[in-house]
C-alpha atoms as an extended CHARMM CRD file, in Angstrom:
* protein
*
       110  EXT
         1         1  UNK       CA             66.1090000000       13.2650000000      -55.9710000000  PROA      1               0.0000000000
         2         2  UNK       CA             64.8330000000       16.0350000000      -53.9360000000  PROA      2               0.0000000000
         3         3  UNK       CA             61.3010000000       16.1500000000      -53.5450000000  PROA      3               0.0000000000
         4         4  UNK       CA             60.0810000000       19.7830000000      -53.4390000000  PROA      4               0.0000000000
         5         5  UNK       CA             58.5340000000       20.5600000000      -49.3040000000  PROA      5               0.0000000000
         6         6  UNK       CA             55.1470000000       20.7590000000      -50.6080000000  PROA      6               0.0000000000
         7         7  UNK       CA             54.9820000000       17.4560000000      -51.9180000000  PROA      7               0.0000000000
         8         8  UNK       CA             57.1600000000       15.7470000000      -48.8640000000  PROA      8               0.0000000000
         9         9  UNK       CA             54.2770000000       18.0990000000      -46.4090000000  PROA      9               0.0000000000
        10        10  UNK       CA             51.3010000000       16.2390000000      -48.8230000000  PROA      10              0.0000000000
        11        11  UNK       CA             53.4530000000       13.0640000000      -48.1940000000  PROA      11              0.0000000000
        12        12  UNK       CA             53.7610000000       13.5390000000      -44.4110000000  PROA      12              0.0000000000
        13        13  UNK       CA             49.3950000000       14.5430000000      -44.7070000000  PROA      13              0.0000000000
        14        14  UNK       CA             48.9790000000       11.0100000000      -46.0550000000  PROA      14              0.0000000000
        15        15  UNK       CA             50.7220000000        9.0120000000      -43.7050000000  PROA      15              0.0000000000
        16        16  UNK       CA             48.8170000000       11.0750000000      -40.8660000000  PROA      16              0.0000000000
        17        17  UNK       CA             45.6290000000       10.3960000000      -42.8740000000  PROA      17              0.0000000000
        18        18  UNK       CA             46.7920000000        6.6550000000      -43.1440000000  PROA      18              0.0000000000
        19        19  UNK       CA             47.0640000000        6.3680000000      -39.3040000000  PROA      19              0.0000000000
        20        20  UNK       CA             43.7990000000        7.8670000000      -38.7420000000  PROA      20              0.0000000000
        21        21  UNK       CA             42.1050000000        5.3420000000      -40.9730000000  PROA      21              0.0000000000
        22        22  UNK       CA             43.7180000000        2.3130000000      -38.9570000000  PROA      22              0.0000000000
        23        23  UNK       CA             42.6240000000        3.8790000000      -35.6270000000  PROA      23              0.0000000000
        24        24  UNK       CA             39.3850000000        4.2280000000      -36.9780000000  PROA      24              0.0000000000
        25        25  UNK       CA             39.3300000000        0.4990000000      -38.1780000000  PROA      25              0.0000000000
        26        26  UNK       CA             40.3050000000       -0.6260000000      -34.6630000000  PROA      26              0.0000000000
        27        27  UNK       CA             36.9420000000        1.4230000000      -33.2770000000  PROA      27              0.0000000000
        28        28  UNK       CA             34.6550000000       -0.0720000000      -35.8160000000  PROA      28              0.0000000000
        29        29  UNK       CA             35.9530000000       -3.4380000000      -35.1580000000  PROA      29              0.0000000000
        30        30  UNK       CA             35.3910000000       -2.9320000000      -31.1640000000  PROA      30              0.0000000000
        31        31  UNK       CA             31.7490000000       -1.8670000000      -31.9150000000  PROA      31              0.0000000000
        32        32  UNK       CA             31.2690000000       -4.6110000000      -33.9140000000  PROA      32              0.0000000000
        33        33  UNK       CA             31.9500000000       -6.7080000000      -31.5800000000  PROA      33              0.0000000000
        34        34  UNK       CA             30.0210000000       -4.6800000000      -29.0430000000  PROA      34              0.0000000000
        35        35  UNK       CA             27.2400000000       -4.8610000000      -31.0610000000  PROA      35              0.0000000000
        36        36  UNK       CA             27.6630000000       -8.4010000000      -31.7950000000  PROA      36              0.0000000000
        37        37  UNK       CA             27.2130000000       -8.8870000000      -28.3200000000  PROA      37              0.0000000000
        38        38  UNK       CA             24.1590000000       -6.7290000000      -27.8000000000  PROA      38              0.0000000000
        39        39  UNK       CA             22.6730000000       -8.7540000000      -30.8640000000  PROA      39              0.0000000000
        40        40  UNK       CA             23.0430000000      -11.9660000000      -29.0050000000  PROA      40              0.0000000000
        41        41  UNK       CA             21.8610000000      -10.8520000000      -25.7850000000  PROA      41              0.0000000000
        42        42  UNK       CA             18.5530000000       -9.3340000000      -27.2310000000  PROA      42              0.0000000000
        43        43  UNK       CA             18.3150000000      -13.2940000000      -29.0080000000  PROA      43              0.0000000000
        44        44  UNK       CA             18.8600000000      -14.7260000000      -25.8240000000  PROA      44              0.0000000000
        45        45  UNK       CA             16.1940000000      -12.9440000000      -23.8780000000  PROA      45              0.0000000000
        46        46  UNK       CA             13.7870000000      -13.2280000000      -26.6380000000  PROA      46              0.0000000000
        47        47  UNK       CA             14.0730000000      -17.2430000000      -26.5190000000  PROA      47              0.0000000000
        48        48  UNK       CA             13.8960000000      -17.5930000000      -22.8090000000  PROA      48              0.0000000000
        49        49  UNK       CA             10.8660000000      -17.2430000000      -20.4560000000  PROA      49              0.0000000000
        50        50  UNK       CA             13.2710000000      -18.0530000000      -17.7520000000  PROA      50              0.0000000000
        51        51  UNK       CA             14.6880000000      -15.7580000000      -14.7620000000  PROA      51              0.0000000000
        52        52  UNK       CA             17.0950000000      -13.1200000000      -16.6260000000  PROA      52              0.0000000000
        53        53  UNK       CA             20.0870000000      -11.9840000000      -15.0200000000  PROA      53              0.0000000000
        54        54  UNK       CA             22.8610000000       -9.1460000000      -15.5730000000  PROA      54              0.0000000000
        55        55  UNK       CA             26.0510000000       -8.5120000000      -14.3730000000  PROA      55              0.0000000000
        56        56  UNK       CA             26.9700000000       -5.1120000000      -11.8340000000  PROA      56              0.0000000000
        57        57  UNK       CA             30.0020000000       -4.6930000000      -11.2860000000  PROA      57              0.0000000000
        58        58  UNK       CA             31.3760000000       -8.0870000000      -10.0470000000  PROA      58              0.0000000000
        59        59  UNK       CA             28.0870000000       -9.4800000000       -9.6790000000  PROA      59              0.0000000000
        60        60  UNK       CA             25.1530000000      -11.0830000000      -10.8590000000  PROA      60              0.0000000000
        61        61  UNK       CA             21.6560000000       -9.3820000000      -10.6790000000  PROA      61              0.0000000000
        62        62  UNK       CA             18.2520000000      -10.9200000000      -11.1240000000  PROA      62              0.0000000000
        63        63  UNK       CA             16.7470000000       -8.2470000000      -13.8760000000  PROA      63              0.0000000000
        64        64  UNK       CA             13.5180000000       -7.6840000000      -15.1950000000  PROA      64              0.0000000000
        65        65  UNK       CA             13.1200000000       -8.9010000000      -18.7200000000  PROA      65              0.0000000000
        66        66  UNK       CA             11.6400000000       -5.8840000000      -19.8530000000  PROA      66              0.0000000000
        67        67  UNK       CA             13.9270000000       -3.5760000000      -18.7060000000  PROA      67              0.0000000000
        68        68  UNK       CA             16.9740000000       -5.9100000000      -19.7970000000  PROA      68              0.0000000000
        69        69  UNK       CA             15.4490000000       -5.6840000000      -22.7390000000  PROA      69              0.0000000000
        70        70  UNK       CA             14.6730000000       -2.3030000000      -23.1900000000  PROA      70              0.0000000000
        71        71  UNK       CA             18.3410000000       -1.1420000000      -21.9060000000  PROA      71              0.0000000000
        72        72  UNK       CA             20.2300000000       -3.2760000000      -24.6290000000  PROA      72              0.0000000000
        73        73  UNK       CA             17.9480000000       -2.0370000000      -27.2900000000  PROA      73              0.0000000000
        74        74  UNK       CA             18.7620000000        1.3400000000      -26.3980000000  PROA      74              0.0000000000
        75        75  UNK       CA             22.4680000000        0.5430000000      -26.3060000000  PROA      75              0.0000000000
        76        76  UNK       CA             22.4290000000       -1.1390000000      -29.2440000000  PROA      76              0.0000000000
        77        77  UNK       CA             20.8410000000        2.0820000000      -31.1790000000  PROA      77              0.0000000000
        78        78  UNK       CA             23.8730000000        3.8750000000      -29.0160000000  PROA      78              0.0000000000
        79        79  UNK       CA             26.5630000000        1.5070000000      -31.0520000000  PROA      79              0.0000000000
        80        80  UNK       CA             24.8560000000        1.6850000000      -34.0520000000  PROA      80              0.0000000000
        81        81  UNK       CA             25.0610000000        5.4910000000      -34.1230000000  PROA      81              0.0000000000
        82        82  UNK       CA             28.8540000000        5.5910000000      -33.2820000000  PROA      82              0.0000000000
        83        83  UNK       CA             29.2310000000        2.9930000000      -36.1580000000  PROA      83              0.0000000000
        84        84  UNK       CA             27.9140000000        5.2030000000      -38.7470000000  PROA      84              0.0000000000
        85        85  UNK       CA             29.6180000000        8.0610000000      -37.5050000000  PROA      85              0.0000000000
        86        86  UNK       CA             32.6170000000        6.3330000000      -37.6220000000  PROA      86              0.0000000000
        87        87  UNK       CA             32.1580000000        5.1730000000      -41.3870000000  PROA      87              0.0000000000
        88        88  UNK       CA             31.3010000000        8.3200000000      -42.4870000000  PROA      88              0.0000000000
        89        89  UNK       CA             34.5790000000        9.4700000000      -40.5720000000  PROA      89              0.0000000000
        90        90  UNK       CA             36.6570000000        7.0260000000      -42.8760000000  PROA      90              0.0000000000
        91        91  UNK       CA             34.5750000000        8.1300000000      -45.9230000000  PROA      91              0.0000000000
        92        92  UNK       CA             35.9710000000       11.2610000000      -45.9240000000  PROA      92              0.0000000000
        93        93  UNK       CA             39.5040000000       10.4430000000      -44.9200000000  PROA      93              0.0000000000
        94        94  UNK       CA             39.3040000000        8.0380000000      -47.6750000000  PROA      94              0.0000000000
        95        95  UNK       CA             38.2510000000       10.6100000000      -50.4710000000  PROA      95              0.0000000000
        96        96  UNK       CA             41.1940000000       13.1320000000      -48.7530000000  PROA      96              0.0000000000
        97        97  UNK       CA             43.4360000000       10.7700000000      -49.2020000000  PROA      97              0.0000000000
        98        98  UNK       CA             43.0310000000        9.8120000000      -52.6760000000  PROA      98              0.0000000000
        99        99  UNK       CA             43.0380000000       13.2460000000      -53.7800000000  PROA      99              0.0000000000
       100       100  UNK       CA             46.0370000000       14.0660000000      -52.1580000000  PROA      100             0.0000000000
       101       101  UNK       CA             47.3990000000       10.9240000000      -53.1720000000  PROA      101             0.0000000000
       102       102  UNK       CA             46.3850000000       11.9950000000      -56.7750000000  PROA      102             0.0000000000
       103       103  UNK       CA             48.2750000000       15.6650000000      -56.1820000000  PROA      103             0.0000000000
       104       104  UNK       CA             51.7810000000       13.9080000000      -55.2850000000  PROA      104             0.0000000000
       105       105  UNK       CA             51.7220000000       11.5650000000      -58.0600000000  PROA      105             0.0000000000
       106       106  UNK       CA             50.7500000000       14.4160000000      -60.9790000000  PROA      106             0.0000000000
       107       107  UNK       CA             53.8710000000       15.8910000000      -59.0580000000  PROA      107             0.0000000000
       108       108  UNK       CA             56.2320000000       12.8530000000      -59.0220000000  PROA      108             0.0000000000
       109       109  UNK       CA             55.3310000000       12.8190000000      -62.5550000000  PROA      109             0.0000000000
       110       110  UNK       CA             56.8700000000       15.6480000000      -63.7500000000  PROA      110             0.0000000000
C-alpha cells in the first residue's frame, strides 16, 4: 500500500517530533540531577557551622558561607528556570504530536 506523500511527510514530522522529545528528556534528566545537587549542597551548608569549601578548577577553596550560599541559590533558580522551559518545550511537542498523530490515522483509515 502506498501511502499518499502527505501522510508519509506527517509521518517523517512525527518521528522528528519523537526525537526532539527524547533529547529533551535527556536535558531534564541532567538538570535534575544538577539540581539535585544544588539541593544537597544548600542542606549541607545549612547544617554545618564548620569551614565551607568549593572547588575551582582543580582545586579546593576555603569560601565564605554566605556567598556559597548565596551563589547556589542563585544557580539553583538558574536550573529551575531551564527546567520549566524545558517542560513547557515538551508540552507543546507533545500536543503537536498527537494531533498530527490524530491526522495520519483519520488518513490510514480511509
Amino acid at each position: 500500500m502506498k501511502l499518499p506523500k502527505e501522510t508519509e511527510q506527517k509521518i517523517f514530522q512525527l518521528q522528528l517530533l519523537e526525537q526532539n522529545m527524547q533529547q529533551i528528556a535527556m536535558q531534564k534528566q541532567t538538570f535534575q540531577a544538577k539540581l539535585l545537587e544544588v539541593n544537597n549542597a544548600l542542606e549541607e551548608i545549612k547544617n554545618t557551622e564548620d569551614k565551607i569549601y568549593k572547588v575551582v578548577g582543580n582545586i579546593m577553596v576555603l569560601a565564605k558561607k554566605d556567598d556559597t550560599e548565596k551563589d547556589l541559590k542563585s544557580k539553583k533558580e538558574i536550573l529551575d528556570v531551564r527546567f520549566k522551559n524545558l517542560e513547557s518545550q515538551e508540552k507543546k511537542i507533545k500536543e503537536k504530536a498527537e494531533g498530527i498523530q490524530k491526522e495520519v490515522l483519520k488518513k490510514l483509515e480511509k
